[in-house]
NUDOTI-98477 format. One record per residue (C-alpha): x, y, z; residue number from 1. Coordinates in Angstrom, 2 decimals. Layout:
        X        Y        Z    i
        X        Y        Z  NUM
...
END
This chain:
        X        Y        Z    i
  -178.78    25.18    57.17    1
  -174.86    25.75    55.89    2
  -174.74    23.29    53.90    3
  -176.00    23.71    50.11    4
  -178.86    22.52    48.92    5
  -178.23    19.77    46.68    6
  -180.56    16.92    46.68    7
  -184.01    18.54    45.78    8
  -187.25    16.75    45.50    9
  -189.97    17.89    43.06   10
  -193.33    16.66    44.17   11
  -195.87    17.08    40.97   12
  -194.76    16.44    37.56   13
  -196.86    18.49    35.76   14
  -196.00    21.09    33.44   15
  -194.52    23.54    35.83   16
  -193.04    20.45    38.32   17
  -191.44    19.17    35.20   18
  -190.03    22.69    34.20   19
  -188.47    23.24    37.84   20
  -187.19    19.62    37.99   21
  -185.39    20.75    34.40   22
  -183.87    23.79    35.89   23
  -182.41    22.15    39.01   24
  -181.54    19.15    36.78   25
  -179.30    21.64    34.57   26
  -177.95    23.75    37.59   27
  -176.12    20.50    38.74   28
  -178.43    19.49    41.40   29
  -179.72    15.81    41.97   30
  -182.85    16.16    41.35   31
  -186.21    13.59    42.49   32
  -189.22    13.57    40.84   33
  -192.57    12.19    42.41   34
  -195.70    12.14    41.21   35
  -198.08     9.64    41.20   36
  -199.50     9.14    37.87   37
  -196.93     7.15    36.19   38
  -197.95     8.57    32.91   39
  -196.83    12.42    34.12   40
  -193.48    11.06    35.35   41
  -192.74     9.17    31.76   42
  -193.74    12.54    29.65   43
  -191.19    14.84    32.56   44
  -188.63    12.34    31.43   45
  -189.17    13.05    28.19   46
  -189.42    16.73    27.93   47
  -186.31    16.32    29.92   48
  -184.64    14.47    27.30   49
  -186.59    16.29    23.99   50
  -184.77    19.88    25.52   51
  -181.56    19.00    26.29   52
  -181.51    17.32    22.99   53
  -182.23    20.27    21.34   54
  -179.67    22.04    23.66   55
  -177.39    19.07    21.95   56
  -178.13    20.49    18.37   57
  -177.76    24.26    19.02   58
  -174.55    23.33    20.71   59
  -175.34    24.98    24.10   60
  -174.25    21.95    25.35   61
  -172.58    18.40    24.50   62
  -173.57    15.00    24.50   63
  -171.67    13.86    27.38   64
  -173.37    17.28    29.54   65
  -176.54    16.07    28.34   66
  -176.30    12.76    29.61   67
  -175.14    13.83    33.25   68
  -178.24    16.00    33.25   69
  -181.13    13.29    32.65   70
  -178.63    10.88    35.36   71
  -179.20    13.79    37.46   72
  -183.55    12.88    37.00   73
  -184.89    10.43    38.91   74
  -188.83     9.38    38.99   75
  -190.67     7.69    41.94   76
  -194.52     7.62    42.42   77
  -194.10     7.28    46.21   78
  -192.99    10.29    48.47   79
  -190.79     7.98    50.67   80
  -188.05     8.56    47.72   81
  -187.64    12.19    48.89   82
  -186.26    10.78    52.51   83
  -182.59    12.29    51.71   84
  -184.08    15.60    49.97   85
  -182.88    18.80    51.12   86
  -185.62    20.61    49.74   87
  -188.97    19.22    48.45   88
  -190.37    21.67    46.09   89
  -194.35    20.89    46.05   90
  -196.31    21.69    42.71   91
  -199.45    19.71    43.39   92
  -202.85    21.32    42.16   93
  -203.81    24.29    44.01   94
  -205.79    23.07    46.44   95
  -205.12    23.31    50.10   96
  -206.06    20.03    50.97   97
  -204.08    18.43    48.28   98
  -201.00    20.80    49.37   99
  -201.84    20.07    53.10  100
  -201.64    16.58    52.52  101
  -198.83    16.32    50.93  102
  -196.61    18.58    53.66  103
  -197.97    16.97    56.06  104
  -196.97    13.22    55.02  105
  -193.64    14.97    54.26  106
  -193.48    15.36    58.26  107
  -192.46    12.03    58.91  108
  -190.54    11.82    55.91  109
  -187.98    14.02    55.64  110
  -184.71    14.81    58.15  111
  -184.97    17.36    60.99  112
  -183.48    20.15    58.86  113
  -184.83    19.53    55.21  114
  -187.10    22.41    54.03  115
  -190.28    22.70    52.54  116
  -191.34    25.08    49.89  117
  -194.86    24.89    48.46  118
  -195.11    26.72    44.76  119
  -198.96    28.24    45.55  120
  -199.51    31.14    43.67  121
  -202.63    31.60    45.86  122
  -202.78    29.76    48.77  123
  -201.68    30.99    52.21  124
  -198.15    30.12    53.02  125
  -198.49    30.46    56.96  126
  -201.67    28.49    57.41  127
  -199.87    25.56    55.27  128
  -196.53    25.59    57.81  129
  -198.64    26.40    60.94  130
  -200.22    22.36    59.77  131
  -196.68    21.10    59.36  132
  -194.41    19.62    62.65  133
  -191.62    22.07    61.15  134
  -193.22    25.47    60.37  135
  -190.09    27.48    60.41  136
  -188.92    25.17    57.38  137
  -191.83    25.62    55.68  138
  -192.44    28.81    52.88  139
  -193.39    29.62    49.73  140
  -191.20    29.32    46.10  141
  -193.21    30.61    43.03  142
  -191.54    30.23    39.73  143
  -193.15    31.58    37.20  144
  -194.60    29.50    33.67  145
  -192.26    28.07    31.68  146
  -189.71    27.49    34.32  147
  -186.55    27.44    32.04  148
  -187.11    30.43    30.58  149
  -188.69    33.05    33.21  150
  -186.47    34.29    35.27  151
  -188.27    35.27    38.20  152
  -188.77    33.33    41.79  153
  -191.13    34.64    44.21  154
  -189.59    33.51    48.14  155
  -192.35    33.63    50.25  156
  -191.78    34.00    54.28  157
  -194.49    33.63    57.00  158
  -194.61    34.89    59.97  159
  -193.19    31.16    61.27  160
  -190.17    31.07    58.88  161
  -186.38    31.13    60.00  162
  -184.40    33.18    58.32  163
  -181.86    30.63    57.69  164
  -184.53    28.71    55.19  165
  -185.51    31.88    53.20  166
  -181.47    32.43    53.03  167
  -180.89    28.83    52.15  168
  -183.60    29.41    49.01  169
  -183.07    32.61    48.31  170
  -179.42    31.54    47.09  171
  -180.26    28.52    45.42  172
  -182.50    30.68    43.26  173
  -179.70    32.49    42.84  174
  -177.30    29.66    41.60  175
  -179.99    29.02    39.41  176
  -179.52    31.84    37.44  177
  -182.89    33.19    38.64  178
  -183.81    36.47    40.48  179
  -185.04    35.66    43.62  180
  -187.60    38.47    45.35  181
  -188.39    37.81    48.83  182
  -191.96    38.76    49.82  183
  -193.95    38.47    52.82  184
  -197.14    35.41    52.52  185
  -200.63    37.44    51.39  186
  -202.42    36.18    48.02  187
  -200.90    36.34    44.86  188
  -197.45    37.75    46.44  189
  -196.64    40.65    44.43  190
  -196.97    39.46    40.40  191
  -199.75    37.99    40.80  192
  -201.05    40.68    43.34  193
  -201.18    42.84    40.73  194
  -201.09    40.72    37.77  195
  -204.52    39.18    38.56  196
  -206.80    42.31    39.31  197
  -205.66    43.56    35.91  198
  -207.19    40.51    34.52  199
  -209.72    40.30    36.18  200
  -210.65    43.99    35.34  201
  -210.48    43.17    31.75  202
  -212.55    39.91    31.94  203
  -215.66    42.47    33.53  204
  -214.59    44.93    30.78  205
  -215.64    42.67    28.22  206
  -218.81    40.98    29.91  207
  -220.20    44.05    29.82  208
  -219.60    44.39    25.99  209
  -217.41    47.77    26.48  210
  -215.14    46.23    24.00  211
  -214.44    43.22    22.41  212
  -211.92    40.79    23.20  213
  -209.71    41.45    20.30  214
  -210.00    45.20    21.14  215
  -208.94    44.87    24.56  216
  -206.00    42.69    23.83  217
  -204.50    44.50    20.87  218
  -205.11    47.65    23.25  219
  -202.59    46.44    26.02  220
  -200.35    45.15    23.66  221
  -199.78    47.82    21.52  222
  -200.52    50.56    23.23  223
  -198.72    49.34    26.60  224
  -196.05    46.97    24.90  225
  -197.36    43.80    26.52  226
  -196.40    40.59    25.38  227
  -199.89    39.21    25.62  228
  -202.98    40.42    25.69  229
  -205.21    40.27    29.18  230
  -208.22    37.56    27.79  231
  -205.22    35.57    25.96  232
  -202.94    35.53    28.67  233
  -206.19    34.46    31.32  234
  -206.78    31.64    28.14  235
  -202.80    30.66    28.59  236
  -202.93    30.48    32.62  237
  -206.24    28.98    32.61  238
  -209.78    30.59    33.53  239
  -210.24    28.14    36.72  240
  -206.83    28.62    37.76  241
  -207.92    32.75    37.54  242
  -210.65    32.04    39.33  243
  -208.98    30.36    42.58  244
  -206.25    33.10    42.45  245
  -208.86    35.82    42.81  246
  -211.12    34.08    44.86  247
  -208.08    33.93    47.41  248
  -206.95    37.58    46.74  249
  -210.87    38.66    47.37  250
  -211.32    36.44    50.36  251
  -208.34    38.53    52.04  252
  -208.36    42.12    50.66  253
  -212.79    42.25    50.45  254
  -211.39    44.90    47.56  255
  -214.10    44.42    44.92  256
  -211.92    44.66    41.99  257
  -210.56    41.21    43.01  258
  -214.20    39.74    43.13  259
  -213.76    37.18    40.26  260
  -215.67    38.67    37.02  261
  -218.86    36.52    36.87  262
  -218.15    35.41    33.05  263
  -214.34    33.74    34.65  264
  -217.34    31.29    36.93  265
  -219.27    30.81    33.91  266
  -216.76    29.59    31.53  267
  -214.91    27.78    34.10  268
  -218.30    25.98    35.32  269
  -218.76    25.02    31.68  270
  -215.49    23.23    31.04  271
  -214.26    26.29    28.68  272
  -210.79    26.69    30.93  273
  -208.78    28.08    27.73  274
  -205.97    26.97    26.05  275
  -206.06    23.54    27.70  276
  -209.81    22.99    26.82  277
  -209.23    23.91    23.44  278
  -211.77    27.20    23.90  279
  -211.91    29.94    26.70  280
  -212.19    33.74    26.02  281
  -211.00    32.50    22.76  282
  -211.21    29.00    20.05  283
  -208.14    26.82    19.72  284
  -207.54    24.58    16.67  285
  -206.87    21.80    19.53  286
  -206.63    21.59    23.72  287
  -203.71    22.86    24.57  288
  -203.35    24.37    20.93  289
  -201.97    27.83    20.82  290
  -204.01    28.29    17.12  291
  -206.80    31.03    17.88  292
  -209.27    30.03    14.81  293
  -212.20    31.79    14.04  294
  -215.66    31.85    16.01  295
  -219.00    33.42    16.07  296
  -217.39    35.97    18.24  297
  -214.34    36.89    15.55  298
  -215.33    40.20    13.54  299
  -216.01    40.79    10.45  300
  -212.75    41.99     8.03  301
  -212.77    45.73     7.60  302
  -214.92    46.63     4.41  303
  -217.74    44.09     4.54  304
  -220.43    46.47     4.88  305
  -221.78    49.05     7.24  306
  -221.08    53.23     6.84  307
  -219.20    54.77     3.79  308
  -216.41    56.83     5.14  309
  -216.08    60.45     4.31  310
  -213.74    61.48     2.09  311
  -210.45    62.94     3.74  312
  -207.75    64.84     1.89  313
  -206.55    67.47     4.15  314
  -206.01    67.13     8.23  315
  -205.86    70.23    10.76  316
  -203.79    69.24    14.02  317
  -204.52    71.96    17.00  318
  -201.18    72.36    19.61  319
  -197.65    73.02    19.09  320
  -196.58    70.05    22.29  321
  -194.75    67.08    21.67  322
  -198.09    65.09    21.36  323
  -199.43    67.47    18.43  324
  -196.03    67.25    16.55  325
  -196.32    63.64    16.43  326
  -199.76    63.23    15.36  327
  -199.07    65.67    12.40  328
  -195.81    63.73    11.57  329
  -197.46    60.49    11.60  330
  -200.48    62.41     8.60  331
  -197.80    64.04     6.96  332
  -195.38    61.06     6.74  333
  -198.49    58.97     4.80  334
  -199.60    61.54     1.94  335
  -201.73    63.83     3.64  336
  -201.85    67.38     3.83  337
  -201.14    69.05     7.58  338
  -202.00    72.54     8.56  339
  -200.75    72.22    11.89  340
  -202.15    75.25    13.80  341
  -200.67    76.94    17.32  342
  -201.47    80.20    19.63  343
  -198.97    81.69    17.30  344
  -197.00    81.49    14.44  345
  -193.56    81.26    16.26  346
  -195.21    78.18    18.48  347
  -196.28    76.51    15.26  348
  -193.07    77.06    13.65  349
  -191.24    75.09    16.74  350
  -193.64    72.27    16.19  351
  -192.64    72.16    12.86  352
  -188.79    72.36    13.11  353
  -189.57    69.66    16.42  354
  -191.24    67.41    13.41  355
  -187.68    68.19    11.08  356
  -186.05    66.85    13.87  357
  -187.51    64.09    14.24  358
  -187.61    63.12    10.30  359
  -183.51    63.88    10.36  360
  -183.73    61.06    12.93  361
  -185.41    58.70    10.92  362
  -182.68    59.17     7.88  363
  -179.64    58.83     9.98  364
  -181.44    55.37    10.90  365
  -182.21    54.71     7.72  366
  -185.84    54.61     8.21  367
  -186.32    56.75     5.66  368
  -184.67    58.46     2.73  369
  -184.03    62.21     2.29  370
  -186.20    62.81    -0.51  371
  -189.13    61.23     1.18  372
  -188.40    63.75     4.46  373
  -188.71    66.47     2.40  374
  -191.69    65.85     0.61  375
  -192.93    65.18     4.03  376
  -191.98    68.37     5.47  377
  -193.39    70.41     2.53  378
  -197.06    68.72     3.52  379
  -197.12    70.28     6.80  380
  -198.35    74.24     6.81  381
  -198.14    75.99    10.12  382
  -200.16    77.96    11.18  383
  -200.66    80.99    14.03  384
  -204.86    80.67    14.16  385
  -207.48    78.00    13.87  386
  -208.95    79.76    11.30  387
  -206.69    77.96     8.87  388
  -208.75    75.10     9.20  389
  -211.71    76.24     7.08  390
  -210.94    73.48     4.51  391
  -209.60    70.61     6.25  392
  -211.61    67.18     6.47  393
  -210.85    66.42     9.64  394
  -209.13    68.35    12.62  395
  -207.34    66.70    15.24  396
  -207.39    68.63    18.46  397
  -204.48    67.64    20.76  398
  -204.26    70.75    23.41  399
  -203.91    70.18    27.07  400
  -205.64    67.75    28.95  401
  -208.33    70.26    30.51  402
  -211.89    70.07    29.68  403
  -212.94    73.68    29.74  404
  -209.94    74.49    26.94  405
  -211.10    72.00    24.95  406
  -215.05    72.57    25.13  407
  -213.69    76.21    24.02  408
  -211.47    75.10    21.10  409
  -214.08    72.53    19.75  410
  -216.69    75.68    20.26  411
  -214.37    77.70    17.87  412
  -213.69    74.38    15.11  413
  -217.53    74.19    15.30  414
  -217.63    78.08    13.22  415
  -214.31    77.39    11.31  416
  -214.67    74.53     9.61  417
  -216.31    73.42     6.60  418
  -219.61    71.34     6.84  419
  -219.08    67.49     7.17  420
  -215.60    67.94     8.57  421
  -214.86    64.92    11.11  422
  -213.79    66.67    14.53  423
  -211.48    64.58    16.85  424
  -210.00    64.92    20.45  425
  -207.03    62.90    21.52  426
  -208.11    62.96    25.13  427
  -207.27    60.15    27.21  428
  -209.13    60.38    29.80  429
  -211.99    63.29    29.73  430
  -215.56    62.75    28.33  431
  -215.61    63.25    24.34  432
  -218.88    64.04    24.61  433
  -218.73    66.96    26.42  434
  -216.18    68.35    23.78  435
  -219.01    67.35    21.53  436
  -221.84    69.18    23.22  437
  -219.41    72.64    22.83  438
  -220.47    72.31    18.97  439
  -223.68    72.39    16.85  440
  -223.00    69.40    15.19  441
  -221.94    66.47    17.94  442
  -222.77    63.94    15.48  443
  -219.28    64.55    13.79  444
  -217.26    64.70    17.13  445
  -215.36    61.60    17.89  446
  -212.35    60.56    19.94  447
  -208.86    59.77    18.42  448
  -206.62    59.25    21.21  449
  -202.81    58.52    19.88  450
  -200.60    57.14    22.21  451
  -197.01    59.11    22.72  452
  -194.65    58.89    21.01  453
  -197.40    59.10    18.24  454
  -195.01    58.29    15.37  455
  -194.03    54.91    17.12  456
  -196.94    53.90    18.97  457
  -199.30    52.00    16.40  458
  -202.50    52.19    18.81  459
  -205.34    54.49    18.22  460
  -208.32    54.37    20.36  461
  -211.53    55.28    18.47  462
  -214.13    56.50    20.92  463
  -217.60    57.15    20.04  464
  -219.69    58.42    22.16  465
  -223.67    58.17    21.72  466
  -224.53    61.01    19.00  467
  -221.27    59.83    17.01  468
  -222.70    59.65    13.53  469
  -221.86    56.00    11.87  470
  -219.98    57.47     9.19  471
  -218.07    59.57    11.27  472
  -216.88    56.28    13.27  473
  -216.25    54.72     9.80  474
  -214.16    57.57     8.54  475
  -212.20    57.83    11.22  476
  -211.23    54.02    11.09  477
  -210.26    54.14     7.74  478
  -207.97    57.05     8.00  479
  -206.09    55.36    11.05  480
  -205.95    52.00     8.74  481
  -203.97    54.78     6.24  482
  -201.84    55.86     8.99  483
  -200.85    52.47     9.87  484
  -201.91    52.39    12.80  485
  -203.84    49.76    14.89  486
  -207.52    50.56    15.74  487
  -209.78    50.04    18.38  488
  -213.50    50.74    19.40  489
  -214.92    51.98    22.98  490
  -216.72    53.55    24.41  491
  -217.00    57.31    25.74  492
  -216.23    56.86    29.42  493
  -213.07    57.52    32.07  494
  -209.85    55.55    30.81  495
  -211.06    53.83    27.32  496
  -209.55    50.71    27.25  497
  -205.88    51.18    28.40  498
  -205.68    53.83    30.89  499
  -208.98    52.11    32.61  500
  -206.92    48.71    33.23  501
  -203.25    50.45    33.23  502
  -204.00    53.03    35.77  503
  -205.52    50.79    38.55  504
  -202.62    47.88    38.06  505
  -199.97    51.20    38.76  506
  -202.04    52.44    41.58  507
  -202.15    49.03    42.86  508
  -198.36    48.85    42.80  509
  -198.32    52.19    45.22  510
  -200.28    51.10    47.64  511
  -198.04    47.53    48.04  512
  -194.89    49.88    48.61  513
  -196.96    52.08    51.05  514
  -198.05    49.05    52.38  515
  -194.31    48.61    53.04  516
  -195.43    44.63    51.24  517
  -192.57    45.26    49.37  518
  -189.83    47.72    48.03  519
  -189.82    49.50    44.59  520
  -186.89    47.15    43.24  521
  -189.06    43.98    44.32  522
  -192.10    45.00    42.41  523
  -190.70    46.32    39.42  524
  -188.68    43.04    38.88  525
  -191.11    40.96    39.59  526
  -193.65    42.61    36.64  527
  -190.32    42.74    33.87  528
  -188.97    39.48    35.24  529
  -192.60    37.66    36.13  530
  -194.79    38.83    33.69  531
  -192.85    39.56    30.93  532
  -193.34    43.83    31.05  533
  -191.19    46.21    29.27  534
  -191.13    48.40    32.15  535
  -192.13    48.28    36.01  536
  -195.07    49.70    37.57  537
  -192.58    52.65    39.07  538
  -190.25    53.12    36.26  539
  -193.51    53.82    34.41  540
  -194.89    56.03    37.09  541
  -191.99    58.10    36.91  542
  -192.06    58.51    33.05  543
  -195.79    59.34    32.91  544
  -195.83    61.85    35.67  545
  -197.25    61.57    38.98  546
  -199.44    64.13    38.45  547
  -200.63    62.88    35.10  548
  -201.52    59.17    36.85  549
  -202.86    61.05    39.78  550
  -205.33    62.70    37.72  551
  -206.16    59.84    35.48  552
  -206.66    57.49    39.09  553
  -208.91    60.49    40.15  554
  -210.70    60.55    36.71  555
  -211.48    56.68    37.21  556
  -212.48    57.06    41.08  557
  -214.38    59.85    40.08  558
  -216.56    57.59    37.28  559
  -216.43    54.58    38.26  560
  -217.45    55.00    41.95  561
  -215.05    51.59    43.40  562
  -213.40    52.30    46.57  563
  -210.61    49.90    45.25  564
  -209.88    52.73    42.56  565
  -209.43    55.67    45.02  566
  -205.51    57.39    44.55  567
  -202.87    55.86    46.85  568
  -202.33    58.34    49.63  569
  -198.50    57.85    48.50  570
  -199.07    59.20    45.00  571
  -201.24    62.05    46.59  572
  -198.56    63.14    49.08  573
  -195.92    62.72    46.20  574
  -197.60    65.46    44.61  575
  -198.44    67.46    46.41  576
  -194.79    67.50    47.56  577
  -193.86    68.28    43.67  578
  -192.27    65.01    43.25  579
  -193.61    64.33    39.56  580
  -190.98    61.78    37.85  581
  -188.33    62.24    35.59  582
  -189.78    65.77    34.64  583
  -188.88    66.93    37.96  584
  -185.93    65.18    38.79  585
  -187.58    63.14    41.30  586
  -190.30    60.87    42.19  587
  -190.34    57.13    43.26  588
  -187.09    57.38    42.23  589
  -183.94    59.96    41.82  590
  -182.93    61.62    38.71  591
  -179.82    63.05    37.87  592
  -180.87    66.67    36.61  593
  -180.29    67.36    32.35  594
END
């Protein structure tokens, strides 16, 4: 097709038919609605006409633009009216036989050359066009929820397509202001493709009561800098509509981490869908409310009753790396006193002047005043031995991630410090409890894990592990309520909360580019254009460290046992090749060398 496509029919009013029928409306295209409940087509007429009024009054338009727009809308309830279409978009529920039956009326319908794009998010593009009369017009054209505003469309090709149909799209998404990715036809494309087994993993990580549902979602927000947390989000798409997307996803990859979570068939089965029912993984005030209000399930406020924290005056962080600096910034910045202890006193004294640094960052920001930098400095003692923790409350150990060095440093905190000190490792990824078993007293070990940079992330995992004494667990939550940071209880196994859903989602994203599915650019816009990410899934990669992930992804395979979960050959050979990220200059990517 040469010619550009600009008579597009919408077939399915709903809320994401009446969002795409907005945006084509907008971009100048004529555009025809169908649906056959009369009662959708009146309400996309008026959310049509309720948005570009309020377009009107933040002058982002005028009247007279408006009014060309909603001349541009036209309903029908019968799919003869899309006879002159160029395009029928198709938005029906996802259901194949609804879908089927809807291309294949459009068969007899529509000219020789018109093209049809289904918007499945699940459903296979190919078998769909190999039921159609005109399979190399038929493919796939995912926008993303709410229409307007994301700017990501998924093109989907089959095996049957011509090229000159996924052109033909491909540029109207472009005219549309959209970024169009164009992806081969396999379940869940590539945001969903990874978006869903994410969510799904989180669903099974709270059935089984690792964490609860608040926990996990404040977890991936704050510590990952998600927009939404995994149970919300699965409330916001709905748990059914999860359900179908997996159960596609499973039926083709057999990977058990896309099995749908047997709690995602037990709320769906009993009506509770989410937002739109008015209760999912969470209560709304109202369907389709986005008011969480509280349930049986919403904890208690902080301070209601259970263990009486220890008293803590005086904090010991162990390591002189970027990770240690930050944790005894973030104790020193909110009254406490540091002793921040290295392998000597020249190391300690560079994790110090690393910490003035940072503070003389914070003033020229005006984050903070001079004054207030130097009484935090003057908290913060370094120190060349551990012995120079014999009187702090609680020591922070935050040394490098290898178990036998920290078994042997918790060994020696076990004869320096004071009875009733609170010991803490920031591990992210190794048992605490073994750390804990290195001492005499494993009923005051507990895990603290910080997130880098510590002074910015607000996240805290708390990690007890089963001889954490209750006031230990207590303690340590109050002092990270002091520190102003967010947080959250799990339990002692591989990955906690974030690394255990992170780590698989990025490993996930390797094996699609091995896979040669689709290129590094493609899947890192479609997660920060699609589903709303700060960064993509290689970008990330590349700032964590191969080698870090790769040891994390082997931590989790290691646990966990789920073939789904073993390292992407890709990352291995990346390693092992000494291609580690940034650090090195190169990894997915290029780096210009510092």
């Amino acid at each position: 097709m040469d010619t550009p496509l600009s008579t597009i029919a919408v077939v399915g009013l709903g809320t994401m038919g009446t969002g795409i029928a907005e945006v084509l409306a907008r971009a100048g295209r004529e555009v025809v609605g169908i649906d056959i409940s009369e009662a959708a087509a009146r309400r996309a007429v008026a959310s049509l006409a309720a948005s570009t009024a309020r377009s009107v009054s933040r002058e982002r338009i005028t009247e007279e633009e408006r009014r060309d727009i909603l001349a541009r809308f036209r309903t029908y309830s019968d799919l003869q009216a899309a006879a002159d279409a160029d395009l029928v978009i198709e938005v029906v529920p996802e259901s194949y036989e609804a879908k089927q039956q809807v291309v294949r009326a459009l068969d007899g319908i529509l000219r020789p050359d018109a093209i049809i794009a289904t918007g499945t998010n699940a459903l296979s593009v190919t078998r769909l066009a190999a039921d159609s009369a005109r399979p190399e017009r038929v493919l796939g054209m995912h926008f993303f929820n709410p229409a307007p505003a994301m700017r990501l469309v998924e093109v989907v090709s089959s095996v049957l397509t011509a090229p000159q149909a996924v052109t033909a799209v491909t540029d109207l998404a472009h005219a549309l202001g959209k970024e169009p990715v164009e992806v081969g036809d396999r379940p869940g494309f590539v945001a969903d493709g990874l978006l869903f087994g994410y969510l799904n993993q989180a669903a099974a990580m709270y059935e089984s009561r690792y964490a609860s549902r608040e926990d996990i979602d404040a977890a991936m927000r704050l510590g990952c800098g998600l927009p939404m947390g995994p149970l919300a989000l699965l409330d916001l798409i709905g748990v059914d509509t999860a359900r179908t997307v997996l159960e596609a996803m499973y039926a083709e990859s057999r990977d058990r981490l896309h099995a749908p979570a047997p709690i995602l068939k037990q709320l769906a089965e009993a009506g509770l869908t989410g937002r739109k029912a008015g209760r999912g993984f969470y209560t709304y005030a109202a369907p389709d409310s986005a008011e969480v209000v509280p349930d049986a399930l919403t904890p208690a406020p902080e301070g209601t009753g259970g263990a009486v924290p220890r008293e803590v005056r005086s904090v010991g962080v162990a390591g002189s790396g970027t990770m240690a600096s930050g944790i005894a910034e973030v104790f020193a910045k909110a009254g406490y006193d540091v002793v921040l202890a290295a392998r000597s006193p020249e190391k300690a004294e560079t994790a110090k002047a690393r910490i003035a640094k940072s503070l003389a960052r914070s003033v020229d920001k005006g984050r903070l005043t001079a004054e207030a930098r130097d009484e935090t400095l003057a908290r913060i003692t370094p120190a060349g031995s551990l012995d120079s923790f014999a009187d702090v409350d609680l020591a922070v150990e935050a040394v490098a991630e290898d178990l036998e060095v920290k078994r042997q440093l918790f060994a020696i905190l076990d004869k320096v410090c004071k009875p009733g000190a609170v010991l803490a490792t920031t591990t992210s990824s190794l048992p605490v409890v073994a750390c804990a078993r290195a001492t005499s007293r494993p009923q005051d070990v507990i895990g603290m894990h910080f997130f880098n940079p510590a002074p910015a992330m607000k996240l805290v995992e708390v990690v007890r592990t089963v001889l954490t004494a209750d006031d230990v667990h207590a303690t340590v939550r109050a002092v990270t309520a002091k520190i102003r940071k967010h947080p959250v209880d799990c339990g002692d196994r591989a990955g906690f909360i974030v690394n255990a859903l992170l780590f698989p989602y990025l490993n996930n994203a390797v094996k699609m580019v091995q896979d040669h599915y689709a290129t590094l650019d493609a899947v890192d816009a479609a997660m920060k254009l699609g589903g709303g990410y700060p960064m993509g899934p290689f970008e990330l990669l590349d700032v964590v460290g191969l080698d870090v992930s790769l040891a994390i992804q082997r931590v989790l395979h290691d646990e966990f046992r789920e073939p789904g979960l073993a390292p992407a050959p890709l990352l291995e050979h990346l390693v092992a090749a000494g291609c580690l990220g940034r650090k090195t200059g190169r990894g997915f990517r290029e780096y210009a060398r510092r």
